[in-house]
LOBA-555922 format. One record per residue (C-alpha): z, x, y negated; residue in three letters. Coordinates in steps of 0.02 Angstrom, whole numbers, padded with zeros to 5 digits, always signed. Each point is the difference from the previous one (the first is absolute). Last residue first. Layout:
LOBA-555922
ZXYAla ...
***
This chain:
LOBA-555922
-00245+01164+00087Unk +00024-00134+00092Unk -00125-00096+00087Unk -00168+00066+00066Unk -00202-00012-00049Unk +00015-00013-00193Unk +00086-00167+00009Unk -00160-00108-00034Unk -00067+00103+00146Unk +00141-00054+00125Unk -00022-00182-00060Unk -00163+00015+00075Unk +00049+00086+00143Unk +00144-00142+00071Unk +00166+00028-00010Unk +00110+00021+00124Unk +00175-00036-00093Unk -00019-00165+00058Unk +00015+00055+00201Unk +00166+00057-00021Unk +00078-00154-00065Unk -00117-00127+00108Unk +00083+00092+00135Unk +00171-00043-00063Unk -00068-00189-00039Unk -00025-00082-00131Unk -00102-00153-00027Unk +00125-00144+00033Unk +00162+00072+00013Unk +00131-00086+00114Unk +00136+00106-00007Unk +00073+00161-00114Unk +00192+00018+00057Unk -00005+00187-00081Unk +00033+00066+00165Unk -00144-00072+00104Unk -00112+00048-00180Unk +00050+00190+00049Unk -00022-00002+00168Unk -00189-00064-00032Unk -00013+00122-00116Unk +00044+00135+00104Unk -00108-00061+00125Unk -00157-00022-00129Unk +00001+00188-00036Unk +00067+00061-00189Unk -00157+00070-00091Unk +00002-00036-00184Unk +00181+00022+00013Unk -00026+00187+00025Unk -00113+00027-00151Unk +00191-00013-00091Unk -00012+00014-00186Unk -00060-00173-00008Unk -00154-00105-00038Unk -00077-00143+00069Unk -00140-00138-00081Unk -00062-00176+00100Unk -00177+00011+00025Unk -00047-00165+00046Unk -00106-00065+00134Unk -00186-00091-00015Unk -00078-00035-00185Unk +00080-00160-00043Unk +00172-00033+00004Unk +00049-00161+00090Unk -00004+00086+00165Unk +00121+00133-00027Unk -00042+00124+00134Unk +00122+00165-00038Unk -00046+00187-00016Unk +00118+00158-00048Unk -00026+00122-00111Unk +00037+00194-00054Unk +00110+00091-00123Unk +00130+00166+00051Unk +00081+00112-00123Unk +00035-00130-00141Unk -00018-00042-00184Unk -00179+00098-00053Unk -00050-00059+00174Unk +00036-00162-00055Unk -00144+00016-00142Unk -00128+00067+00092Unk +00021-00100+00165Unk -00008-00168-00124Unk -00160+00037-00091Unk -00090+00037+00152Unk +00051-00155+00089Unk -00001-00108-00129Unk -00193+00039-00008Unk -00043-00056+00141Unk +00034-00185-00047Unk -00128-00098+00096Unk +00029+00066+00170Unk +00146+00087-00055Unk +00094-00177-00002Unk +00133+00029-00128Unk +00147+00115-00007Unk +00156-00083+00029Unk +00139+00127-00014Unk +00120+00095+00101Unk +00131+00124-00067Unk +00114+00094+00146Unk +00158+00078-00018Unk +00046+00170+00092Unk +00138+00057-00131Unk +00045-00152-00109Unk -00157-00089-00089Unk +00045-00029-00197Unk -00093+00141-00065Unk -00160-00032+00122Unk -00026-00172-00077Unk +00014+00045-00200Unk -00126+00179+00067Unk -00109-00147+00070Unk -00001-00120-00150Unk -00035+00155-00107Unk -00154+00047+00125Unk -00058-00183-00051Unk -00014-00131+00114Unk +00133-00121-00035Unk -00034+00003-00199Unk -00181-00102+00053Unk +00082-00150+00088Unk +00033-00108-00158Unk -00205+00009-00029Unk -00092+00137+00102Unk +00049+00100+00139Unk +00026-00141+00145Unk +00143-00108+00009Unk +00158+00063+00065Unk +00120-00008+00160Unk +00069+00162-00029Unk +00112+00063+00125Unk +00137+00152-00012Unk +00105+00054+00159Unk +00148+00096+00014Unk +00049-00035-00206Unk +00119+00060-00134Unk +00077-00060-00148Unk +00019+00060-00183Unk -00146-00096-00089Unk -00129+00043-00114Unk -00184+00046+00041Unk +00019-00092+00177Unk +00055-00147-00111Unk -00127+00006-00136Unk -00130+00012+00130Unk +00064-00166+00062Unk -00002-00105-00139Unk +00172-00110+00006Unk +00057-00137+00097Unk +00122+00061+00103Unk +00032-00072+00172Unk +00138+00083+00098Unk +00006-00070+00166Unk +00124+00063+00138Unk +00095-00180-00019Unk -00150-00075+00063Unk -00027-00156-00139Unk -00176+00051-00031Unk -00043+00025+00179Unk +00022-00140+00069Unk -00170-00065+00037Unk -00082+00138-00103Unk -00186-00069+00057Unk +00056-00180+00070Unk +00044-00062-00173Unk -00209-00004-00073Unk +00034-00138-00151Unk +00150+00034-00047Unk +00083+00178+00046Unk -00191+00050-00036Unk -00003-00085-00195Unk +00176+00078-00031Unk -00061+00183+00049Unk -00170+00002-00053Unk +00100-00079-00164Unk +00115+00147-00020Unk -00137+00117-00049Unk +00024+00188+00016Unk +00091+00007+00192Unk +00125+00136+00011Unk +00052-00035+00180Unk +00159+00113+00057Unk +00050-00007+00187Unk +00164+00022+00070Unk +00088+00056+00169Unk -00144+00010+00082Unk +00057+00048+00198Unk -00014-00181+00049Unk -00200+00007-00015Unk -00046-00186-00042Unk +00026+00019-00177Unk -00153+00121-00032Unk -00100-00138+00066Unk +00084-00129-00121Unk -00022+00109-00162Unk -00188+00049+00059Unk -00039-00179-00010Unk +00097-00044-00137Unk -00137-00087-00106Unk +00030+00111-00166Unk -00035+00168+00114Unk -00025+00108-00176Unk +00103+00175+00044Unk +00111-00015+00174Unk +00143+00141+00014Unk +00092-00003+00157Unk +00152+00076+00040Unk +00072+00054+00176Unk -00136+00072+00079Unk +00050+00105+00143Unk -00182-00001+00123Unk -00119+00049-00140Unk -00131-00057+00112Unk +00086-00152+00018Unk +00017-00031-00170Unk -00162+00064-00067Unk -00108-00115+00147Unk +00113-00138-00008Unk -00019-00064-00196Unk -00189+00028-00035Unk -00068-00059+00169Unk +00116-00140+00036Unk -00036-00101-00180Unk -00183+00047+00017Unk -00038-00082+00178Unk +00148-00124-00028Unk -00090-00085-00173Unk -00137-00081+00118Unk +00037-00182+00002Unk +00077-00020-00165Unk -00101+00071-00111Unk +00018+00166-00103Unk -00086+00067-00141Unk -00173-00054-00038Unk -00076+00046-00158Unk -00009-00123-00146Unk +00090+00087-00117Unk +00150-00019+00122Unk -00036-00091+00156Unk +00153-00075+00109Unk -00071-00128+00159Unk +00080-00138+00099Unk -00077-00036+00157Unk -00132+00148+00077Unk -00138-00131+00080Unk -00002-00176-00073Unk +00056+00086-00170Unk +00137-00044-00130Unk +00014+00052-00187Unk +00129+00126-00101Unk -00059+00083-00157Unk +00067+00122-00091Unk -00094+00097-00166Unk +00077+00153-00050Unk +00139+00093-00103Unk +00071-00123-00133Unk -00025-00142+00120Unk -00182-00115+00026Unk +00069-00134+00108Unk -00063-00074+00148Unk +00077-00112+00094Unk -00010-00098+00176Unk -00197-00025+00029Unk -00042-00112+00128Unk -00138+00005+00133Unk -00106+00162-00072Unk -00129+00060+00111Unk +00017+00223-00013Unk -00163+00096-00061Unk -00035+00191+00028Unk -00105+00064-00155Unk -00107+00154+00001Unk -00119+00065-00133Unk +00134+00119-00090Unk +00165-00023+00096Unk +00155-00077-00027Unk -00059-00179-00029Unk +00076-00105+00101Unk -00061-00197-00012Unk +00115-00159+00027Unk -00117-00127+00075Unk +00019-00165-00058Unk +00022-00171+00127Unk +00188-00048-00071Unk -00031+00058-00195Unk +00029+00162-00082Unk +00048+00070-00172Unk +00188-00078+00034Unk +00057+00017-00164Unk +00194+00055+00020Unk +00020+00105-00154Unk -00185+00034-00071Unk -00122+00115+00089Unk -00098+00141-00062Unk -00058+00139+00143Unk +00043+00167-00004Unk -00099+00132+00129Unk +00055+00028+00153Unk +00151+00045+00093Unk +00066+00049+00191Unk 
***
């Protein structure tokens, strides 16, 4: 998720041991994070990255001063938006990740033995450089896997352009404004839907629809332009404000929308998945339950 741009000069720290780092997404709302040491910040040709430790969440990533990812709870979002579309999609063979600079998503996908490759295209090198450095234990290994294919490019040029073909397509963005803004339009959508093979799935972060409902509306419009079937899913991410996520799905299958927790569960047995720490195959199911509020943002139903 994104804010607004911030200034900051190449490696000025901005904070001091005892500060309060302040979000600002929201009109009249702040969330504030103790600062103990900041690590870098650097203003890059696409945003402004900063690095600092917490007491509470360890090492945190904000671009234009919004809260990315920290340490402590980067599993909750990481496992939602990776296993849900590849295990429901049950054969997926190659992955697709859009934005995703702290490898995250990369590692998760990793983990299931049936991937044979996934492609990041990640905009701005230096999330990627500044996470392999100061925040290692997010992509662990991940960016010398042998199934990675990092490109370094803008990611709705790449949907738009290239020859290859995807099972499973995840973007890991910031929100709709700023660099992030391309990777919600109905353009970035048709891009994502051309490059799916037969029964792929696309899945997006899409804000926290208690204080972005909005997204919502905008979103279901414009990927139903793209594909037969569009819906949710929820996820608890503690550090961002506003209660669960909204994390985007759309496919031409309504079917995978629906798969039951035991074939799931048989499913993530034979893809070698252990050891998660948020999902489950229950939790799986259960996320695409979604509560009446969101419901009304989406017109009353998913899909079409």
């Amino acid at each position: 998720m994104s804010g607004r741009p911030a200034a900051a000069g190449r490696g000025k720290p901005d904070y001091m041991p005892g500060d309060w780092f302040q979000e600002r997404l929201f009109p009249h709302v702040r969330q504030s994070f103790e600062v103990t040491r900041v690590l870098f910040r650097e203003r890059t040709e696409h945003q402004d990255l900063v690095i600092f430790e917490t007491p509470t969440y360890g090492r945190v990533l904000a671009l234009d001063n919004v809260i990315q990812v920290t340490e402590r709870d980067e599993f909750v979002y990481h496992e939602m938006m990776t296993h849900v579309p590849i295990l429901a999609h049950g054969r997926a063979r190659r992955v697709l990740v859009i934005g995703g600079g702290d490898g995250g998503i990369l590692r998760e996908a990793l983990r299931h033995r049936g991937v044979e490759r996934v492609t990041m295209v990640e905009i701005d090198r230096a999330v990627v450089d500044m996470c392999l450095e100061h925040m290692p234990s997010i992509p662990g290994k991940a960016f010398r896997d042998r199934r990675t294919d990092l490109v370094i490019a803008d990611g709705a040029r790449f949907v738009a352009e290239t020859d290859q073909r995807f099972d499973v397509v995840i973007v890991d963005s910031t929100d709709p404004f700023g660099p992030g803004e391309v990777l919600f339009t109905e353009a970035f959508y048709r891009g994502c839907h051309r490059v799916l093979s037969p029964g792929g799935i696309l899945v997006n972060q899409n804000g926290v629809p208690f204080m972005q409902p909005g997204e919502i509306a905008m979103t279901m419009k414009r990927r139903r332009r793209a594909f037969r079937d569009v819906g949710f899913y929820v996820a608890a991410v503690p550090s961002y404000y506003g209660g669960f996520m909204t994390l985007g799905w759309a496919s031409d299958n309504p079917r995978l929308r629906a798969v039951p927790a035991a074939t799931i569960a048989r499913r993530m047995e034979a893809s070698g998945l252990r050891r998660t720490r948020y999902y489950t195959p229950q939790l799986h199911a259960a996320s695409f339950a979604l509560p009446a509020f969101v419901l009304g943002h989406m017109g009353g139903r998913g899909g079409r």
